[in-house]
N, C-alpha and C positions, 0 to 999 in steps of 0.2 A: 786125098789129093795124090795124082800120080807124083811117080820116081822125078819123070824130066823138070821137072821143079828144078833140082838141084843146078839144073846147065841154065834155070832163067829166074835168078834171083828176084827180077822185080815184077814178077806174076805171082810172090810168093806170098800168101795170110800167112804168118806168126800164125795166130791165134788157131788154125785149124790142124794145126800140130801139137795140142794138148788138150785133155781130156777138161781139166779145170783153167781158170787161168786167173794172173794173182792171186791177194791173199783170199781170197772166195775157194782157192785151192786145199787153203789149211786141214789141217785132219780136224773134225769140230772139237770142238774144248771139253765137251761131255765124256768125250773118248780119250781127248789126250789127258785128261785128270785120273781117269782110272787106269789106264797104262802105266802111268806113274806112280800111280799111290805106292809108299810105303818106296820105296827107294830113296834110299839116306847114302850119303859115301861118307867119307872125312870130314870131320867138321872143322874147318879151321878157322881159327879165331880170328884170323884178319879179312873174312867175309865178312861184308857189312850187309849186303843184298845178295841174296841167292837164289836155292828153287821153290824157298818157303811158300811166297803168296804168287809165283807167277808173275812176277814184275819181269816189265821190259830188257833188262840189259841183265847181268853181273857188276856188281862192284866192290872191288879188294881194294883194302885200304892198304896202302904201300910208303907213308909215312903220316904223322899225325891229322897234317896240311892239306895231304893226295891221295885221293883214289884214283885206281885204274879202273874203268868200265869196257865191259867187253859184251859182243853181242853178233847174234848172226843172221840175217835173213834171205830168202831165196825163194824164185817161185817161177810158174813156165808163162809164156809169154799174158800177157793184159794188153797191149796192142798188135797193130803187125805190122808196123814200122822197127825195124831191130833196133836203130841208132834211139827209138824214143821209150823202147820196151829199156834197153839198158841205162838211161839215165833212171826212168820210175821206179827201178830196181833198187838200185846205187841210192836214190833219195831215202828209198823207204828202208833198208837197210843202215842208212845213219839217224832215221829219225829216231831209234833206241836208244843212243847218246842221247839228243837232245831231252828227251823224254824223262831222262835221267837229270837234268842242267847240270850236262857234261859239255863236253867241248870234244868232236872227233880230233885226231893224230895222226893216225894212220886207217888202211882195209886193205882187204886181199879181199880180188877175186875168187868165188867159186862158179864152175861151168860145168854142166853138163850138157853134151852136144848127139844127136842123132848123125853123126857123122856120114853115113851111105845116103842120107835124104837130103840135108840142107846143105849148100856150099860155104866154104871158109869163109866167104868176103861174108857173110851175113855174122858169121864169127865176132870179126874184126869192129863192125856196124854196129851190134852190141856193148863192145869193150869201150870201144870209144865214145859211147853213151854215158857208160859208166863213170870213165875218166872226168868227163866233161863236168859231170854232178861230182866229183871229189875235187876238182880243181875251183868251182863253184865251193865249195865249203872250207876250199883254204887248204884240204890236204893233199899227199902224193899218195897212188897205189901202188903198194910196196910186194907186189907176188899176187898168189895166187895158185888155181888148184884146177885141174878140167879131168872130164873124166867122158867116155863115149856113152849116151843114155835115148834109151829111147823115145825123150820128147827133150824138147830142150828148157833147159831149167837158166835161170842166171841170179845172182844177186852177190852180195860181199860179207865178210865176218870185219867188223870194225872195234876200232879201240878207241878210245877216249879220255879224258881223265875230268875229275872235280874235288870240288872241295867238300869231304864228305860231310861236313856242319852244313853244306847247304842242300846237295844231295836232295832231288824230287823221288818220292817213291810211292808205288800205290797203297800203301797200307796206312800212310800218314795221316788220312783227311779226317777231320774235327768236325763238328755238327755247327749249324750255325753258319755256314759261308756260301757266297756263291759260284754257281758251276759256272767255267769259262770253257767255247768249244775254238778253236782256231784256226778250223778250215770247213766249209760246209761238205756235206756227206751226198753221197748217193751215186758214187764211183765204180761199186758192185754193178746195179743195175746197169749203166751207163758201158761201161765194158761189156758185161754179157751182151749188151745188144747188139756196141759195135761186133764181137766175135761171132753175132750172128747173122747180122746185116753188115758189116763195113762201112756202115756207118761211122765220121768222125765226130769226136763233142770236145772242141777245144778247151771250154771250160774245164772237161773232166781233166783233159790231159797238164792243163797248167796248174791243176790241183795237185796235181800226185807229182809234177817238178820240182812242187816250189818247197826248197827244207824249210824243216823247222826251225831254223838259227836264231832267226827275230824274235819269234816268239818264249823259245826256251828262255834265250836273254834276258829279257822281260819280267817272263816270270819270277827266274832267279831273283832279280833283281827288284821284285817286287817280296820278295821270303815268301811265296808258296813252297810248300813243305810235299805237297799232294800232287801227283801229273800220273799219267799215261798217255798213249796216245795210239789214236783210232785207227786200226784197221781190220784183222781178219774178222774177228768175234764182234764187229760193229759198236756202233754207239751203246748199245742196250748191253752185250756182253763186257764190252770194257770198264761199262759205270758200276755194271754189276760185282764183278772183280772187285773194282776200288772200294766199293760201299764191305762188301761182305771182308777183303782184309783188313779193312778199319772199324769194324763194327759199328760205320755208322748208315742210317738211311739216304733217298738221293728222289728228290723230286725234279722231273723233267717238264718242261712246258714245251707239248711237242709246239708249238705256233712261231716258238723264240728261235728254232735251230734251223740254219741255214742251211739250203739244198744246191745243187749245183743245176744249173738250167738243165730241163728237161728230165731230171730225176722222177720228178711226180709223173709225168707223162709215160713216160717208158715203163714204171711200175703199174700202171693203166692197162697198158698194150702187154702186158704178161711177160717183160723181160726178167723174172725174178731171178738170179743164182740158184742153185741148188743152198750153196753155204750159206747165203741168208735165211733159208727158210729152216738151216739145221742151227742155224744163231737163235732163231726168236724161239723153236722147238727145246733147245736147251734151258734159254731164261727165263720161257712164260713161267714159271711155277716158282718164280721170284720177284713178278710184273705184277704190280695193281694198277688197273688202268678199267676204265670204260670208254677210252679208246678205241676204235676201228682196226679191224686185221689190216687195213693198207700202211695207216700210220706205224702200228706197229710193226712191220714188213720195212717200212724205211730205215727207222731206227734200228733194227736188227741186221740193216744192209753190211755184208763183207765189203769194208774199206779196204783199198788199196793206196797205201801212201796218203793216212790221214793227219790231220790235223793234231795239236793235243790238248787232252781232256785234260781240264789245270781247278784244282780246287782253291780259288780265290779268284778277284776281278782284274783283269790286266785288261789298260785302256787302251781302244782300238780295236777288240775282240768282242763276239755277243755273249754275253750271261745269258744258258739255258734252263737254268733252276736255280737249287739251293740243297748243300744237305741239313739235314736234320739228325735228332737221337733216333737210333734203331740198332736193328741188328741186323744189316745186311739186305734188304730191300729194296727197290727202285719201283717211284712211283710216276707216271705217267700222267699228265693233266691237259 
C-alpha cells in the first residue's frame, strides 16, 4: 500500500500492514518450546504458577489469601478498523486473568507503531479501543510503553489478583469430567479472510469483544480446578497442553463444539492461516482421530480472543468431550 495512506486515514486496511495478524501471528509452540527448553532463573518460593507447563498468566502468591497474576499479550492488527483492532487486543490480553479465575486490577499499554506510514489519529483509535475493553472489565489503564516498529503491533501486560486455593491452572485436570468450551471457534479462518477480502463477520468480531468475566466467574464458582483459554495454538493445541500437564487424556466430539457463522465455509473457500496449519503440524503426533483433515483444520484453527477451555460443566456453556486416564493424548471423535 502506498505512503499517501498516512494523509487519508479512512482508505486505510490495518490488516495490510502486517505480515500475520492476531494470535495466528504467534511463533508456533513447536518452536517456542525448544527456544526455551532448559532455561530456569530463580526459583522463588512464592511462585505458585510459572514457566513450568506453559500456563496462561504468572501467579505469586503475595499473602496466604492473594495472588498476584501477571501476564502479557500483543499482536499486529486482526481487523482494520483501529478502534476495534484495540478493544480485541485489550480483551484478549485480559483473558489470561480470567483464565487464571483471577480478577484484572490494572494493564499498561504496549505499542509498536510504523510511525512514517500510518497517521497518529489511528494511534489514538487504537488506544481508545483498548480503554473501552478495560473500562468494560471494571479497570483504569495505568501507562504504558510504544516504541517506532515496522508493522504495528498493539495489546496490554495486565495484573490481576485471586485466591490461590482457587486458582484455575492447566496442569490441574482429573480424568473422569467434562470438557466445557465458552466461546465457539473459528476466528483464525474468519480474519484471514477478512484481511484478504474486507470482508466483515460480526459474529467473529463480537466473539473476540466479548471478556471472559462471566464465564471465569462461573467457573470459579462452580470449583473447577482446570481452565485455559483458546487462542493462538487453537482448540487442539490448548487441549493438548492441558491433557499432557495433567497427565490425563481428552476426548473431543468435534459435532459438540461450536463454530462462529461461516467458519466452515470459509475453511471450504481455502481461507486457512498459515498458523493453523503449523497448529495441527505440531499436535497431529499427539491426535487420534479418523477424522477428516477439514475437521481437524478447525479445531487446530489460531483463535484470537477465545473462549475458555474449563475442565468441568458450567451451566449455560456446551460440554465438548470428557477426559479420561492417559498420558497426555487428545482423541477426536
Amino acid at each position: 500500500m502506498s505512503q499517501n495512506t498516512k494523509d487519508n486515514p479512512g482508505a486505510i486496511r490495518l490488516t495490510q500492514f502486517a505480515a500475520g495478524g492476531g494470535c495466528a501471528c504467534k511463533i508456533p509452540p513447536g518452536e517456542l518450546e525448544d527456544a526455551v527448553a532448559g532455561l530456569v532463573g530463580y526459583a522463588d518460593p512464592n511462585v505458585i504458577v510459572g514457566l513450568d507447563d506453559g500456563d496462561d498468566a504468572a501467579a505469586i502468591r503475595v499473602r496466604d489469601d492473594l495472588a498476584v497474576i501477571s501476564t502479557a499479550d500483543f499482536f499486529t492488527p486482526v481487523v482494520d478498523d483501529a478502534y476495534t483492532w484495540g478493544r480485541i487486543a485489550a480483551v484478549n490480553a485480559l483473558s489470561d486473568v480470567y483464565a487464571m479465575g483471577g480478577t484484572p486490577i490494572t494493564a499498561i499499554n504496549l505499542l509498536g507503531w510504523p510511525r512514517d506510514v500510518l497517521p497518529q489519529e489511528l494511534i489514538r483509535e487504537v488506544l481508545r479501543g483498548g480503554l473501552d475493553a478495560a473500562t468494560a472489565a471494571g479497570i483504569s489503564v495505568t501507562g504504558g510503553h510504544s516504541i517506532s516498529a515496522p508493522e504495528p503491533i498493539y495489546g496490554m501486560a495486565a495484573t490481576g489478583t485471586a485466591d490461590p486455593a482457587r486458582l484455575m491452572r492447566n496442569d490441574a485436570a482429573e480424568p473422569g469430567l467434562p470438557i466445557t468450551l465458552t466461546k465457539p471457534i473459528g476466528s483464525g479462518l474468519l480474519n484471514n479472510r477478512h484481511k484478504a477480502t474486507g470482508e466483515w463477520f460480526e459474529q467473529a468480531v463480537a466473539v473476540m469483544t466479548t471478556l471472559n468475566a462471566d464465564a471465569s466467574r462461573a467457573a470459579v464458582g462452580a470449583g473447577v480446578r482446570a481452565a485455559t483459554d483458546v487462542t493462538g495454538f487453537g482448540l487442539l493445541g490448548h487441549l493438548y497442553k492441558m491433557a499432557r500437564a495433567s497427565g490425563v487424556d481428552a476426548v473431543v466430539d468435534v459435532t459438540k463444539v461450536p463454530l462462529i457463522d461461516g467458519a466452515r465455509e470459509t475453511l471450504r473457500d481455502g481461507f486457512v492461516p498459515g498458523g493453523s496449519r503449523r497448529n495441527l503440524d505440531w499436535v497431529r503426533p499427539h491426535v487420534d482421530s479418523d477424522r477428516g483433515e477439514e475437521e481437524l483444520l478447525l479445531l487446530a484453527d489460531a483463535q484470537t480472543s477465545g473462549g475458555l477451555l474449563l475442565i468441568g460443566e458450567i451451566p449455560g456453556y456446551p460440554v465438548i468431550g470428557e477426559t479420561t486416564a492417559g498420558t497426555g493424548r487428545v482423541r477426536v471423535v
